[in-house]
Phi, psi and omega in degrees: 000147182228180180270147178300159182216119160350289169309319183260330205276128128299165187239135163245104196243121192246142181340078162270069196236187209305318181309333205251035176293331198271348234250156178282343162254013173283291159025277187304337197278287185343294229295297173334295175336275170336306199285289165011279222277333174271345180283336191279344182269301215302305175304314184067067137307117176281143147236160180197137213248095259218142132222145193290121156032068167310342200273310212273285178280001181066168179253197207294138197311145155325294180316324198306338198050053163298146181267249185261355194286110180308126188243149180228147189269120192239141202230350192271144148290317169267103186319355175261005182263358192263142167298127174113347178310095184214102148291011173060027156107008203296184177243315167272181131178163222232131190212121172263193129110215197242139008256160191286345203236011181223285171287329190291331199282297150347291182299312179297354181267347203266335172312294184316296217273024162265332168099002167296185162241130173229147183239141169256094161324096193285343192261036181220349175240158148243148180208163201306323209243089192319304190302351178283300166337285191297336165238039142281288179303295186330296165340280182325328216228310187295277204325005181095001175250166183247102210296135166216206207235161166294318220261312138307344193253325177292324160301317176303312187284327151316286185088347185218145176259179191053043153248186164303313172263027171256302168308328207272314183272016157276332152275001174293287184307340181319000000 
């Protein structure tokens, strides 16, 4: 395992969407979320965003500020199983959103068996039930990915501080 790198890495940000406004960790998940998908435009970063049967869940929460970020409509649980899934040749990626013990988990197992490095944001992903949370990441951390912070992977991906993009992602993080 290595430190993310710009160059190898994508953000997969999975089905942060309207239905799941009730689950006691959206909020935090959006915010997190949110910060991901502008550190990673700010880096030019690839992103990509899944939502699960959108006609049914609505689609991904506002707050997140999707742009330009390509979004694919998914009927699989695991984003890496939906048509339209590419990660542009990366090696790494950093994957966020909901539920942490179902799609996210689902996508992150199929990524390890793909031969990626997946790094997991434990304050960017949620799922409706904290013990769904808590033996997802376990889960997740046993399979080979490495749960870490938004706050870490956005440092990681600088690698330096006194650029532009450092100030920029120093407000982010604020």
């Amino acid at each position: 395992m290595s430190l993310l790198s710009r160059e190898r890495t994508a953000l997969v940000v999975v089905d942060v969407q309207e239905a799941f406004r009730p689950y006691p960790s959206f909020t935090q998940v959006v915010a997190q979320c949110a910060k991901l998908v502008q550190g990673a435009r700010l880096l030019d970063v690839p992103r990509i965003v899944s939502e699960q049967y959108s006609k049914g869940l609505g689609h991904t929460a506002p707050e997140v500020g999707l742009q330009d970020e390509p979004t694919i409509e998914k009927s699989v649980f695991s984003a890496a199983r939906a048509e339209g899934f590419d990660l542009h040749g990366r090696t790494q990626a950093i994957v966020c959103g909901i539920e942490t013990h179902v799609c996210v988990s689902q996508t992150v197992h199929d990524l390890l068996a793909q031969g990626m490095e997946v790094h997991v944001p434990a304050d960017a992903v949620g799922s409706r039930h904290q013990i769904d949370y808590e033996r997802g990441l376990e889960r997740l951390e046993r399979a080979g990915a490495i749960v870490t912070t938004v706050e870490s992977v956005l440092f990681e991906l600088l690698e330096r501080a006194g650029t532009p993009e450092f100030k920029a992602v120093q407000e982010l993080i604020k």
